[in-house]
N, CA, C and O atoms as a Maestro MAE file, in Angstrom:
{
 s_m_m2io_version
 :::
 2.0.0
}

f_m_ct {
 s_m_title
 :::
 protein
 m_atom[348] {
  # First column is atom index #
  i_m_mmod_type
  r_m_x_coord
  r_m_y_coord
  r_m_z_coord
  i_m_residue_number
  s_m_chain_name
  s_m_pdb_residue_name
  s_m_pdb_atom_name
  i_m_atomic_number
  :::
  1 25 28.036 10.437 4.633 1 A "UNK " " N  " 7
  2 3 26.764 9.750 4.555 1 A "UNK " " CA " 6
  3 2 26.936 8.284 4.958 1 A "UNK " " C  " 6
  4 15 27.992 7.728 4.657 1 A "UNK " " O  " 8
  5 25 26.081 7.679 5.548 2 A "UNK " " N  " 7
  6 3 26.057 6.172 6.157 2 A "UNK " " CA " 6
  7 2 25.354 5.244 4.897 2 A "UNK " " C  " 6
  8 15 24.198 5.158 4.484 2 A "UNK " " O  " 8
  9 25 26.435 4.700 4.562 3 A "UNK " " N  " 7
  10 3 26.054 3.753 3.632 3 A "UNK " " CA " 6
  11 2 24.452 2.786 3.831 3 A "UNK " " C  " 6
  12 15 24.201 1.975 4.723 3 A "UNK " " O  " 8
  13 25 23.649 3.172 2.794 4 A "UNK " " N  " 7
  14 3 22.868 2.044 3.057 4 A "UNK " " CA " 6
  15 2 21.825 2.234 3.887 4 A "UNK " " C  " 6
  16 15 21.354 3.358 4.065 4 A "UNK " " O  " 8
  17 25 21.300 1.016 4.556 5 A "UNK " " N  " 7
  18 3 20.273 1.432 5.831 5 A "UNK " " CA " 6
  19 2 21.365 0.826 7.045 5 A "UNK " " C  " 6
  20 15 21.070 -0.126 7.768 5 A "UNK " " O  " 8
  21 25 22.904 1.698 7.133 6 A "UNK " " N  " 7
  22 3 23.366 0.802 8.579 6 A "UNK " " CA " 6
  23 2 23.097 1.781 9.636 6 A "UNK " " C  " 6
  24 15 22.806 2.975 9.573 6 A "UNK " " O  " 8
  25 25 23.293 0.848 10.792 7 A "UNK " " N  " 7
  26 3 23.178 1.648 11.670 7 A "UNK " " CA " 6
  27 2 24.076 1.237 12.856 7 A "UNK " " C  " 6
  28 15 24.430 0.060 12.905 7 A "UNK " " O  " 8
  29 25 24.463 2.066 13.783 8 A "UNK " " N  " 7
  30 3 25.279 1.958 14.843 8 A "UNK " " CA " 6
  31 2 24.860 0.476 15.950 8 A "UNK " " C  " 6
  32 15 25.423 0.246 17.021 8 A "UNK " " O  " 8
  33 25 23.902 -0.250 15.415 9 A "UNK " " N  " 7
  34 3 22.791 -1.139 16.291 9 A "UNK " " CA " 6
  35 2 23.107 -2.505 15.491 9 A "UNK " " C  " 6
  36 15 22.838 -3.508 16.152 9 A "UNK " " O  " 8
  37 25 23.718 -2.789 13.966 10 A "UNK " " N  " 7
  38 3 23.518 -3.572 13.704 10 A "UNK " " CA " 6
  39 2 24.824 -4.718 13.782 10 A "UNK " " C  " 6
  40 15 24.939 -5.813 13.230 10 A "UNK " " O  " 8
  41 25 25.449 -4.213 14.411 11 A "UNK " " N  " 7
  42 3 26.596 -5.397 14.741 11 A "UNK " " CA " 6
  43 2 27.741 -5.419 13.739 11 A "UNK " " C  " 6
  44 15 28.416 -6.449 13.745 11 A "UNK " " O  " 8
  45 25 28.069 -4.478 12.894 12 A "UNK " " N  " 7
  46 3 28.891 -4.521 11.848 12 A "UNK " " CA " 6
  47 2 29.977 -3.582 12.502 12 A "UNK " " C  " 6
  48 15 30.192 -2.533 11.893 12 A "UNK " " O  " 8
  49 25 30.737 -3.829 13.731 13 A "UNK " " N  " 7
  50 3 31.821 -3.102 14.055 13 A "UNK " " CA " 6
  51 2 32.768 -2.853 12.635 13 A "UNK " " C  " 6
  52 15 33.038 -1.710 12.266 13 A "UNK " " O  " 8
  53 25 33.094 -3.701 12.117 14 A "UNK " " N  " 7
  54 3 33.822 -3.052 11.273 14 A "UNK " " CA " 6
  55 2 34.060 -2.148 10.679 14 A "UNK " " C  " 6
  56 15 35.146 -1.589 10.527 14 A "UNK " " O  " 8
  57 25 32.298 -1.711 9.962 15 A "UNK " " N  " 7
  58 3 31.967 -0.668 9.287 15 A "UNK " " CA " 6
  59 2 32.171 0.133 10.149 15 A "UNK " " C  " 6
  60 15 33.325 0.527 9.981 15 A "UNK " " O  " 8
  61 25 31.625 0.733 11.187 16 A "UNK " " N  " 7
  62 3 31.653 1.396 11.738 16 A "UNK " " CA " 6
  63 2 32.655 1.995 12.903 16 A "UNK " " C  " 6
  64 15 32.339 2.938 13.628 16 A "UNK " " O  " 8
  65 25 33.836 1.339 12.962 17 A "UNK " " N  " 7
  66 3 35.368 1.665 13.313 17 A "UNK " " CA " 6
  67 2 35.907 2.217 12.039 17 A "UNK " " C  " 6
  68 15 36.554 3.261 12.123 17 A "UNK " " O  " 8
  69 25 35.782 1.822 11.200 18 A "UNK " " N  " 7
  70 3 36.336 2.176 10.133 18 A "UNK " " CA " 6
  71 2 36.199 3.209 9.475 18 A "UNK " " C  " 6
  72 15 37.054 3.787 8.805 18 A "UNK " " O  " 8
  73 25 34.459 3.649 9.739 19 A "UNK " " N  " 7
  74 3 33.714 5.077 9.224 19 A "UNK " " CA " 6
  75 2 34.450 6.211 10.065 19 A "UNK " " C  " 6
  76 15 34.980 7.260 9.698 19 A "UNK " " O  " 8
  77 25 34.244 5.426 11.772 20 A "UNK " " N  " 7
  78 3 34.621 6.806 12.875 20 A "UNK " " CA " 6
  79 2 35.999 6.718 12.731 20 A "UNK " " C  " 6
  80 15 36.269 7.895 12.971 20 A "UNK " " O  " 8
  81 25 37.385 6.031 12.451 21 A "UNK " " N  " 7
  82 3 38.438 6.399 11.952 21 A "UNK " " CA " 6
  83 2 38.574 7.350 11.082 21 A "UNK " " C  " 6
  84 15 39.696 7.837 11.225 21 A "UNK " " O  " 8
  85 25 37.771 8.055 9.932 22 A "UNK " " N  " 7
  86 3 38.035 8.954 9.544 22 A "UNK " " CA " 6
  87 2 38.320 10.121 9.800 22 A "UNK " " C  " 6
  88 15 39.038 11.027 9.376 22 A "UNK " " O  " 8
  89 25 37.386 9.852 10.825 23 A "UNK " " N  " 7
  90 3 37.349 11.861 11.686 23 A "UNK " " CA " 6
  91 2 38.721 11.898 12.245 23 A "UNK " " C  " 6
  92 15 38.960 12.554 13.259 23 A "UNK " " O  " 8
  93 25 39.922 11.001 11.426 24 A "UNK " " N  " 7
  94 3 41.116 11.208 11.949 24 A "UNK " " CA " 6
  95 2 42.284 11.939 10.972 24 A "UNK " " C  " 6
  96 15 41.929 11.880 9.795 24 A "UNK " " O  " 8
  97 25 43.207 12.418 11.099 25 A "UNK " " N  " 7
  98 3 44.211 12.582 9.999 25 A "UNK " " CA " 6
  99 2 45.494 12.289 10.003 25 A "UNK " " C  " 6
  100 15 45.781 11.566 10.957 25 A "UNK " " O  " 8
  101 25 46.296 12.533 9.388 26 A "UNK " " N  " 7
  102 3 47.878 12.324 9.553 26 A "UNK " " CA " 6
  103 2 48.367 11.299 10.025 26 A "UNK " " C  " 6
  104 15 48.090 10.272 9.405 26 A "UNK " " O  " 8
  105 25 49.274 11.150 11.283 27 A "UNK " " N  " 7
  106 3 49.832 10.417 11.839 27 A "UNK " " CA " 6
  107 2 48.852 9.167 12.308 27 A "UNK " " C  " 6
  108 15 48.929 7.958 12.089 27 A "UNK " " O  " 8
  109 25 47.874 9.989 13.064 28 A "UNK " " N  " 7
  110 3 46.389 9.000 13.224 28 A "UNK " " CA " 6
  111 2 45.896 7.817 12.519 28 A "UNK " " C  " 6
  112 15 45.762 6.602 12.661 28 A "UNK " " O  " 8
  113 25 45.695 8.755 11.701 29 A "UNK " " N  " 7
  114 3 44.651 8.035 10.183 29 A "UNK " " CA " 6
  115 2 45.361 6.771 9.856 29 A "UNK " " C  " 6
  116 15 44.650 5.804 9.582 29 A "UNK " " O  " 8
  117 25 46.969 6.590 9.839 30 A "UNK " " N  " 7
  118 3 47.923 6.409 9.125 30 A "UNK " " CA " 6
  119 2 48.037 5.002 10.315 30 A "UNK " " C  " 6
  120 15 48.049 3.817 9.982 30 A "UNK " " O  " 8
  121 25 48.107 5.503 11.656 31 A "UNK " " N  " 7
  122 3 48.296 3.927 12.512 31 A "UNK " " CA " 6
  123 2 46.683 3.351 12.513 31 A "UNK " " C  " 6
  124 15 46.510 2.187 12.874 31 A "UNK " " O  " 8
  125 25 45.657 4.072 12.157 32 A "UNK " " N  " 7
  126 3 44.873 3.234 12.726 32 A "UNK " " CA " 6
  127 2 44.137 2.270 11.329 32 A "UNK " " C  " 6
  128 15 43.183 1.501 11.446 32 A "UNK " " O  " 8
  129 25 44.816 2.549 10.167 33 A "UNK " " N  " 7
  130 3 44.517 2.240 8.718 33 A "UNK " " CA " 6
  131 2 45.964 0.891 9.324 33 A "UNK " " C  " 6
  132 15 45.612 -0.252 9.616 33 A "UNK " " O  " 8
  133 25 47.112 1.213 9.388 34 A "UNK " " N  " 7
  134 3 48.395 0.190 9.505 34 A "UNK " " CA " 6
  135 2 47.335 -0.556 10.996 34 A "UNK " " C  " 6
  136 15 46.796 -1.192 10.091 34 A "UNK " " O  " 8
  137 25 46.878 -0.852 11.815 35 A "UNK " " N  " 7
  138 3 46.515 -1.833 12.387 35 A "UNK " " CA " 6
  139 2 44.900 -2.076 12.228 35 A "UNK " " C  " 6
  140 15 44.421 -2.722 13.159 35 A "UNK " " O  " 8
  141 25 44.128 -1.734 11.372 36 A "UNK " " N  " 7
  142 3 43.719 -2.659 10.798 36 A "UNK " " CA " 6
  143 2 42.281 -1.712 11.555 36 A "UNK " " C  " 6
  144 15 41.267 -2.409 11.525 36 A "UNK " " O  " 8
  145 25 42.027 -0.200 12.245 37 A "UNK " " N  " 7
  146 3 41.089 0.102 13.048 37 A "UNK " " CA " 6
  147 2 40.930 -0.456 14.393 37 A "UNK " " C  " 6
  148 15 39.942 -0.300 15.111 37 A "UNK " " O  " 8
  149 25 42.586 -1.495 14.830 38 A "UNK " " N  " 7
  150 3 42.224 -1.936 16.488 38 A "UNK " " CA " 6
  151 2 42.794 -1.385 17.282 38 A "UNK " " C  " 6
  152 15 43.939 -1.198 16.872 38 A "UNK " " O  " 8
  153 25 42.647 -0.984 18.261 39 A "UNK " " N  " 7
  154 3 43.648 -0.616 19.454 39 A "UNK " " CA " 6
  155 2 44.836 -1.400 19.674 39 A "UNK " " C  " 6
  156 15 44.741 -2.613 19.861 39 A "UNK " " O  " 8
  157 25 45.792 -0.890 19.667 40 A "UNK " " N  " 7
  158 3 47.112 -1.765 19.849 40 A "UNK " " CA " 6
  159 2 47.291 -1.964 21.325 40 A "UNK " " C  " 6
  160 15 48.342 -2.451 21.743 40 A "UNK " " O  " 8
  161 25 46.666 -1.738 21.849 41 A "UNK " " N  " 7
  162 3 46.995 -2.078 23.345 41 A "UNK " " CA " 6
  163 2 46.127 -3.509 23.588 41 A "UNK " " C  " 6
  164 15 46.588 -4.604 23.911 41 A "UNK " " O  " 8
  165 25 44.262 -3.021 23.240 42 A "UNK " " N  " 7
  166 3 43.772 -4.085 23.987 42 A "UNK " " CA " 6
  167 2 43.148 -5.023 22.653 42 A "UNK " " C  " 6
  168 15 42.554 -6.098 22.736 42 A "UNK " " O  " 8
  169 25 43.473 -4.284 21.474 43 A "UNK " " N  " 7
  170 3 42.919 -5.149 20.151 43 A "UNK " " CA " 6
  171 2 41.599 -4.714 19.791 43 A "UNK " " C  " 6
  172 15 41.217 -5.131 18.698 43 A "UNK " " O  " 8
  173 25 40.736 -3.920 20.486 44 A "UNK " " N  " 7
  174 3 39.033 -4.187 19.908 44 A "UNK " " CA " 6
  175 2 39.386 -2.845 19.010 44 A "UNK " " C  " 6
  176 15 40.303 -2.025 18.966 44 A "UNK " " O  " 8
  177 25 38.006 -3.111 18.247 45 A "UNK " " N  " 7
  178 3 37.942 -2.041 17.270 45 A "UNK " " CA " 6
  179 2 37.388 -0.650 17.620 45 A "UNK " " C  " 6
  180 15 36.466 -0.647 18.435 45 A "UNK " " O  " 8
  181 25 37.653 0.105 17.311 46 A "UNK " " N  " 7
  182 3 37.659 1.683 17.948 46 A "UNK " " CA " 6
  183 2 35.753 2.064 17.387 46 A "UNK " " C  " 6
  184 15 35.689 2.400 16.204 46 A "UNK " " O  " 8
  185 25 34.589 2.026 18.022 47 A "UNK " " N  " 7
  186 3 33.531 1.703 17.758 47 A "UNK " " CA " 6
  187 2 32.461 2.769 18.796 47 A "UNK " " C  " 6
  188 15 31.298 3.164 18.717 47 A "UNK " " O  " 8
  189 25 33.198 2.884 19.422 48 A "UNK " " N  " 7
  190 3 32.434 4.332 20.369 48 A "UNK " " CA " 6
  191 2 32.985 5.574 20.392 48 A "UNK " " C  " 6
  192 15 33.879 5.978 19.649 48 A "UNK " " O  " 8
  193 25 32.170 6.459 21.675 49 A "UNK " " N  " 7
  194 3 32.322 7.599 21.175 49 A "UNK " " CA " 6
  195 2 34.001 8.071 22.177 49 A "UNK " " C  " 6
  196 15 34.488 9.126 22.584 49 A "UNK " " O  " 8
  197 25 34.287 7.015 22.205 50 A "UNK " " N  " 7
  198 3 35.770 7.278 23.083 50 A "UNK " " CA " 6
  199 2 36.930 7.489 21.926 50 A "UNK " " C  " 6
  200 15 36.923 6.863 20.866 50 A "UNK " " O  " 8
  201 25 37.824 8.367 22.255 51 A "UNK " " N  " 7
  202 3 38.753 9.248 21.973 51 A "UNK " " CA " 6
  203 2 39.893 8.107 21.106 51 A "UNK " " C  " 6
  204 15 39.808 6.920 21.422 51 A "UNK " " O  " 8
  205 25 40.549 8.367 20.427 52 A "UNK " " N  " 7
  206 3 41.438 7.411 19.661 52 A "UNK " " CA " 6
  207 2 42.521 8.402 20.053 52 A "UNK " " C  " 6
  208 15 42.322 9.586 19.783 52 A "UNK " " O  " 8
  209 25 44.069 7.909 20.890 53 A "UNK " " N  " 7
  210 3 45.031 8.826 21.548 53 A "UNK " " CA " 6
  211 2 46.178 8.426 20.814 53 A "UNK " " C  " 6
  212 15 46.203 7.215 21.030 53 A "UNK " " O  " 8
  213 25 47.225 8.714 20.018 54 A "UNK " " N  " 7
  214 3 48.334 8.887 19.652 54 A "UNK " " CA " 6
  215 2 49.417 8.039 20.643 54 A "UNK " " C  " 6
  216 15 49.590 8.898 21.508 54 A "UNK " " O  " 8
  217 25 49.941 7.318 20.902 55 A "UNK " " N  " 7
  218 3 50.642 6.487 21.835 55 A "UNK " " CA " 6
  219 2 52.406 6.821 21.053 55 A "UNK " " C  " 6
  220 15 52.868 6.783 19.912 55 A "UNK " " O  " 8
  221 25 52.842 7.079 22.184 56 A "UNK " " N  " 7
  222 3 54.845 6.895 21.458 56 A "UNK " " CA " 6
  223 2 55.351 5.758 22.199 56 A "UNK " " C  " 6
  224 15 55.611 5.864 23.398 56 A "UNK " " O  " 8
  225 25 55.499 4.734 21.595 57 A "UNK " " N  " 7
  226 3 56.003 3.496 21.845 57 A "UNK " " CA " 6
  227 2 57.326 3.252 22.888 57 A "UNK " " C  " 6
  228 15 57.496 2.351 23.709 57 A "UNK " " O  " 8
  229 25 58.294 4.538 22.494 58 A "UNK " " N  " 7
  230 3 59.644 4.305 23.199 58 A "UNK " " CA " 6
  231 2 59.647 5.337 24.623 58 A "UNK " " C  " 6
  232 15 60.377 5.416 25.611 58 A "UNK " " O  " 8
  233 25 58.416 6.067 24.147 59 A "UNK " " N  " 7
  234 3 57.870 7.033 25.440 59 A "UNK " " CA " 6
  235 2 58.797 8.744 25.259 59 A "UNK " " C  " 6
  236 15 58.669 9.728 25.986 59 A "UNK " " O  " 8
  237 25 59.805 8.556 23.882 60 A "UNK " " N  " 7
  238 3 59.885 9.820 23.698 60 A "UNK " " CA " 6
  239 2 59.276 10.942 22.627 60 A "UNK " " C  " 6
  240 15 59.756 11.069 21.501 60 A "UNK " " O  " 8
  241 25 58.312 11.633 23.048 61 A "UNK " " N  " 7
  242 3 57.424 12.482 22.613 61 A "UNK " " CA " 6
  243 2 57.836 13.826 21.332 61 A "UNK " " C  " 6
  244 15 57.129 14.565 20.646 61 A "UNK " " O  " 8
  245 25 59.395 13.632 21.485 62 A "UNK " " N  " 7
  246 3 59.933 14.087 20.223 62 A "UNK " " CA " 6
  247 2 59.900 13.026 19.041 62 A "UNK " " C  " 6
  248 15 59.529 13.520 17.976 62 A "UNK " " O  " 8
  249 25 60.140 11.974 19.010 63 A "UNK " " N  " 7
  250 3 59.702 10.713 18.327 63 A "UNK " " CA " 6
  251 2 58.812 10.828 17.075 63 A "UNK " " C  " 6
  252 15 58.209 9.766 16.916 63 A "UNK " " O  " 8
  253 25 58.623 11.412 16.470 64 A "UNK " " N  " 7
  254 3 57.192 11.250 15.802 64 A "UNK " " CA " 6
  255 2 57.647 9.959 14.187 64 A "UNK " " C  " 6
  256 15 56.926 9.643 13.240 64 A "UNK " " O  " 8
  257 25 58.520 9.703 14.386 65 A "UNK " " N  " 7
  258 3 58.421 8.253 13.046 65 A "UNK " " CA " 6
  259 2 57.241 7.655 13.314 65 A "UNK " " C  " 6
  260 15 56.730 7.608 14.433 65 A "UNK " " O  " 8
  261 25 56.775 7.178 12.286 66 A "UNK " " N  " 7
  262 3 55.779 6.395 11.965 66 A "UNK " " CA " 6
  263 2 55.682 4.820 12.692 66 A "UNK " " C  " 6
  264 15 54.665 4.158 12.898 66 A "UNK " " O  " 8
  265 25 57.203 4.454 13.019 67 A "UNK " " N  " 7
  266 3 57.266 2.856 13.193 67 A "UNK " " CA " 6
  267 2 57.014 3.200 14.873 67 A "UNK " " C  " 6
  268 15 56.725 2.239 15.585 67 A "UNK " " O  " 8
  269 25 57.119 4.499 15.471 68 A "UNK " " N  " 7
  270 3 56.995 4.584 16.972 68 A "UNK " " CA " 6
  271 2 55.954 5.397 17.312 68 A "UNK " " C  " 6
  272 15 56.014 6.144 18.289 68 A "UNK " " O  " 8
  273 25 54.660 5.291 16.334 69 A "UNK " " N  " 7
  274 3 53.198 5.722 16.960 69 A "UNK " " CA " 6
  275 2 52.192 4.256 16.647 69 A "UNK " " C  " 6
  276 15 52.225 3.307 15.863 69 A "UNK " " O  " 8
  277 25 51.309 4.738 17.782 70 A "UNK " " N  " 7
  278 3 50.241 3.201 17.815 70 A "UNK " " CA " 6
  279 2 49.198 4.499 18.186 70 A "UNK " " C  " 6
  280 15 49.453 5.581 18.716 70 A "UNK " " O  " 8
  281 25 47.570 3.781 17.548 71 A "UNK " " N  " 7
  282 3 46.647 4.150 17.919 71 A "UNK " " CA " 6
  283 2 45.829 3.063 18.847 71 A "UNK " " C  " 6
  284 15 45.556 1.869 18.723 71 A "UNK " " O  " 8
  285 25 45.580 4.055 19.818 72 A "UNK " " N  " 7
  286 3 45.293 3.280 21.200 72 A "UNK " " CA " 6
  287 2 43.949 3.874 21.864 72 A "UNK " " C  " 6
  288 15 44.133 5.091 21.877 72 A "UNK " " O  " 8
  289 25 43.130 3.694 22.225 73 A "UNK " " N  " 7
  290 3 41.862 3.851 22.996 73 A "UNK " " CA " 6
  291 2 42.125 4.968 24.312 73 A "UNK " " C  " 6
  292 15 43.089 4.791 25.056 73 A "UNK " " O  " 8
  293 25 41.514 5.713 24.445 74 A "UNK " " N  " 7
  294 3 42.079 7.099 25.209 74 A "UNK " " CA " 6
  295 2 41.809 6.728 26.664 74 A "UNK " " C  " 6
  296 15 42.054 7.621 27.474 74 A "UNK " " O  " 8
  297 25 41.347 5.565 27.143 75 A "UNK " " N  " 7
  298 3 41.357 4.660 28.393 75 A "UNK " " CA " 6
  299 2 42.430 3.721 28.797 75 A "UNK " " C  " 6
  300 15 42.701 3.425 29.960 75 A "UNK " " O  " 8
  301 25 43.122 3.199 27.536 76 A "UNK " " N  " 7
  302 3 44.400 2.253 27.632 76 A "UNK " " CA " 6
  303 2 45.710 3.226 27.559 76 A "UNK " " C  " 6
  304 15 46.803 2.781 27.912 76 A "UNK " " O  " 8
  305 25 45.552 4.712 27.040 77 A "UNK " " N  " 7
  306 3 46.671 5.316 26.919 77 A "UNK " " CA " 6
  307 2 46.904 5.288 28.888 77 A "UNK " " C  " 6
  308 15 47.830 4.979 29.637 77 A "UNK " " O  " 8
  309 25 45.414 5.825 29.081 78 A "UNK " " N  " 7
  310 3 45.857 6.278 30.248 78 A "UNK " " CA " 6
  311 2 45.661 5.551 31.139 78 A "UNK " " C  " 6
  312 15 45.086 6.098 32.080 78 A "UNK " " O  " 8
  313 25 45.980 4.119 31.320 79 A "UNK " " N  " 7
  314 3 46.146 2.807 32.160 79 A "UNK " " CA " 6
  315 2 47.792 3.073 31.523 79 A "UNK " " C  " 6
  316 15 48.338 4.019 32.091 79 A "UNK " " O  " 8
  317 25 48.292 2.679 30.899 80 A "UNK " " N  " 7
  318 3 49.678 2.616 30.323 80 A "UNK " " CA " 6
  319 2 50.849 3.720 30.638 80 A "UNK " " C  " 6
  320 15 52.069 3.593 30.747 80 A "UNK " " O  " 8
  321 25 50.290 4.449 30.702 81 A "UNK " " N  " 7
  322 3 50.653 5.962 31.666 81 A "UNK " " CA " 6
  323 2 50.516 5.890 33.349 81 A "UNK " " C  " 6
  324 15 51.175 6.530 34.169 81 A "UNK " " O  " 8
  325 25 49.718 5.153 33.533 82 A "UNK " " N  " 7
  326 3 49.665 5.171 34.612 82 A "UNK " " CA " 6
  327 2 50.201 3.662 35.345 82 A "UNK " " C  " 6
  328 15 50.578 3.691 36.517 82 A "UNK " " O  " 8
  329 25 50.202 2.604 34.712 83 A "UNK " " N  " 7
  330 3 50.724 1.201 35.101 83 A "UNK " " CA " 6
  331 2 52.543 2.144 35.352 83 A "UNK " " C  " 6
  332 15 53.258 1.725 36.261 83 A "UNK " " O  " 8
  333 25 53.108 3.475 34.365 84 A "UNK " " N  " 7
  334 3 54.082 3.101 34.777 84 A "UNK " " CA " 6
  335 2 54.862 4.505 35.656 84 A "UNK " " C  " 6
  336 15 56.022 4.725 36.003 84 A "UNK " " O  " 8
  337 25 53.595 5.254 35.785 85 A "UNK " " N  " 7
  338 3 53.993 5.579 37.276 85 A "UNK " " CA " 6
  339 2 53.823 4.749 37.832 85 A "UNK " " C  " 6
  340 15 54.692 4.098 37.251 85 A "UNK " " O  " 8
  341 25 53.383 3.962 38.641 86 A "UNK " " N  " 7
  342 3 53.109 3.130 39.554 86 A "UNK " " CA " 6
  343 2 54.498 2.602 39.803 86 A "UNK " " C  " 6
  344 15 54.807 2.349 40.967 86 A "UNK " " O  " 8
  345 25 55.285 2.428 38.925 87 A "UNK " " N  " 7
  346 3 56.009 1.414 38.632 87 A "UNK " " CA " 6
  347 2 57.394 1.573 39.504 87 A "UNK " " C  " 6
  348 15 58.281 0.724 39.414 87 A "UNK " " O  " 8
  :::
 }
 m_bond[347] {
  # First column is bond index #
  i_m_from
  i_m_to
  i_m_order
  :::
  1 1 2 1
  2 2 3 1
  3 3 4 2
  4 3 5 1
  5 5 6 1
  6 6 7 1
  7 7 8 2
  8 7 9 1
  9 9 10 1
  10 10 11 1
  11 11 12 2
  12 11 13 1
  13 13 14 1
  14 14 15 1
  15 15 16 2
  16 15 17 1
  17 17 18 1
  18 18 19 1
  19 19 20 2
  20 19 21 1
  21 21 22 1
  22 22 23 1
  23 23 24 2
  24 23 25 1
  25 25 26 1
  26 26 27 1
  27 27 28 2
  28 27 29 1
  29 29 30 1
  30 30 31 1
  31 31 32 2
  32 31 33 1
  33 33 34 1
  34 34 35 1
  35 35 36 2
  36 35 37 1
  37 37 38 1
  38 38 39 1
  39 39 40 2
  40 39 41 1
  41 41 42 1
  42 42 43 1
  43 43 44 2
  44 43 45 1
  45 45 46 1
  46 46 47 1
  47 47 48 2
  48 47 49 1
  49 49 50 1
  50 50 51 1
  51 51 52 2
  52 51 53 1
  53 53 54 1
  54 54 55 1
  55 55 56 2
  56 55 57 1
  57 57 58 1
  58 58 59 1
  59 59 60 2
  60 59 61 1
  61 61 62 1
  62 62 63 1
  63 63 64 2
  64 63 65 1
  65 65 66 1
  66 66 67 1
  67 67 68 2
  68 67 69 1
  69 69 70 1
  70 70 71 1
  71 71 72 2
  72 71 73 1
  73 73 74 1
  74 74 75 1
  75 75 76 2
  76 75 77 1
  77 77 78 1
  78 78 79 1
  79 79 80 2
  80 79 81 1
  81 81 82 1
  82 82 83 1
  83 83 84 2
  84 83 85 1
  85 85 86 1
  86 86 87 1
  87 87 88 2
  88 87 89 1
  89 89 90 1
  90 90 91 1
  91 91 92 2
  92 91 93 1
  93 93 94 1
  94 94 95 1
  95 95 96 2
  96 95 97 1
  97 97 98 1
  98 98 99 1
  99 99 100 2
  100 99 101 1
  101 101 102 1
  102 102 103 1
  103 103 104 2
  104 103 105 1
  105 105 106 1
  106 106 107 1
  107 107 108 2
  108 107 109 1
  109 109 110 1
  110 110 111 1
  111 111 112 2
  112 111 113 1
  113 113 114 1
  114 114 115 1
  115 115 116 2
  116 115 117 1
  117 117 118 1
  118 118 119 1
  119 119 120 2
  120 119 121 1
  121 121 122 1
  122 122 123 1
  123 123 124 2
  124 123 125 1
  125 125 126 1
  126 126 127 1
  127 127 128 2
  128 127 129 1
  129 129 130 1
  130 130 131 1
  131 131 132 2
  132 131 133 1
  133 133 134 1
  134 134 135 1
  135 135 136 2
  136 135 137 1
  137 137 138 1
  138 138 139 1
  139 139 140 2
  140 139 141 1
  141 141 142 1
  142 142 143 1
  143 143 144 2
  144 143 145 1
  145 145 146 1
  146 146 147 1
  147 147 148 2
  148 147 149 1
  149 149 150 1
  150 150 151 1
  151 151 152 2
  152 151 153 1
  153 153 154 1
  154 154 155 1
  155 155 156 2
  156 155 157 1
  157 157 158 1
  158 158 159 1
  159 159 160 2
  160 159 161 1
  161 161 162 1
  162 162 163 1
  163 163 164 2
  164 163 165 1
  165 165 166 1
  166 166 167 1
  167 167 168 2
  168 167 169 1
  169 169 170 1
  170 170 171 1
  171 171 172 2
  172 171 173 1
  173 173 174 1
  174 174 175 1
  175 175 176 2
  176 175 177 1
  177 177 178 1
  178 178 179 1
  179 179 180 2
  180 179 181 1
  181 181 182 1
  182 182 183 1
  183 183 184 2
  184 183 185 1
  185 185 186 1
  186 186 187 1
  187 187 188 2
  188 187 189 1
  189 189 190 1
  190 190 191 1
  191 191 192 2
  192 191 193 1
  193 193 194 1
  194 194 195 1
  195 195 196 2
  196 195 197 1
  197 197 198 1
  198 198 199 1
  199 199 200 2
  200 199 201 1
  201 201 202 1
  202 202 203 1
  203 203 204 2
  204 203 205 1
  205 205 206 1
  206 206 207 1
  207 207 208 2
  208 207 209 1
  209 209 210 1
  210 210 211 1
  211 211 212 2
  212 211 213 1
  213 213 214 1
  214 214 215 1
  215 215 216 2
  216 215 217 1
  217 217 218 1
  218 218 219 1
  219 219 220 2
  220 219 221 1
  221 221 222 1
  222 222 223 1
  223 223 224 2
  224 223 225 1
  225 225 226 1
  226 226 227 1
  227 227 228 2
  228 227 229 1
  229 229 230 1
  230 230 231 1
  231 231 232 2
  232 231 233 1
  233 233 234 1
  234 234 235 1
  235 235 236 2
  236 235 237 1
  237 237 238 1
  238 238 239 1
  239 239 240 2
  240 239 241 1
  241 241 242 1
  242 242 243 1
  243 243 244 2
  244 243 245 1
  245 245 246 1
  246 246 247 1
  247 247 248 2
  248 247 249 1
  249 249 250 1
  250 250 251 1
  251 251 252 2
  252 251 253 1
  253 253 254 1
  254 254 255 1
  255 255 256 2
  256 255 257 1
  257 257 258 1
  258 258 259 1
  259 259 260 2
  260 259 261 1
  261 261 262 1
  262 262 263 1
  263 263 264 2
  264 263 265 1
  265 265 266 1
  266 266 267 1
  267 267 268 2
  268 267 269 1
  269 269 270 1
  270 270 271 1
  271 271 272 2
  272 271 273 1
  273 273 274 1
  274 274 275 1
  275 275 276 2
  276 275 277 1
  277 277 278 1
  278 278 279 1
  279 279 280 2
  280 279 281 1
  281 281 282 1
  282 282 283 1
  283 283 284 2
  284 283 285 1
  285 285 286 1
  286 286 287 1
  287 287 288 2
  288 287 289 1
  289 289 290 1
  290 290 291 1
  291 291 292 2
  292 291 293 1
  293 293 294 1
  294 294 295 1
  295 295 296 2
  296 295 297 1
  297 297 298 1
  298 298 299 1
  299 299 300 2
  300 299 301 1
  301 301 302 1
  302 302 303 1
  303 303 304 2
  304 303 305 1
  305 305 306 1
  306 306 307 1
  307 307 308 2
  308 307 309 1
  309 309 310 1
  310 310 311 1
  311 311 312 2
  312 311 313 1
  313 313 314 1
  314 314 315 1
  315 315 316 2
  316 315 317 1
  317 317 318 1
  318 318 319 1
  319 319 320 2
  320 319 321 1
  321 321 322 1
  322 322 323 1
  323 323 324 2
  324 323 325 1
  325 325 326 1
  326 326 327 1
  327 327 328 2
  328 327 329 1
  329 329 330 1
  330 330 331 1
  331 331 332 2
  332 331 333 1
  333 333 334 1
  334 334 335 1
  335 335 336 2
  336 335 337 1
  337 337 338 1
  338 338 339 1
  339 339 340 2
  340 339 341 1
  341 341 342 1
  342 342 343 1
  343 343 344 2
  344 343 345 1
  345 345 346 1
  346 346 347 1
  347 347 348 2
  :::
 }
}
């Protein structure tokens, strides 16, 4: 239930990164509660209807510790993926 009379219109990103973080669990829930609901890549708060992606920091996908996942915006995963093909 949406607290109150808010609404997606009234400028309270907070609340509302923070609400749509839920629809997360585990590993997820867990980086995007440890940074605070921002994207670790570009910093804004996760506030639309875009995808929140699991990121492995050292780039190995067996990895799953806690200190080597970031929650990242499902547009910056895949700039970051792709800055390093390029590369």
């Amino acid at each position: 239930m949406v607290k109150g009379i808010k609404s997606p219109y009234d400028g309270d990103t907070a609340y509302w990164s923070e609400r749509n973080s839920k629809l997360y669990d585990g590993e997820t829930s867990f980086a995007l509660k440890k940074q605070n609901h921002r994207c670790a890549s570009c910093g804004l708060k996760f506030i639309d209807e875009e995808r929140v992606h699991l990121h492995h920091i050292d780039g190995n996908h067996a990895n799953w510790k806690k200190n080597n996942l970031e929650a990242i915006h499902e547009s910056c995963h895949d700039y970051k993926h792709m800055s390093k093909s390029a590369s």
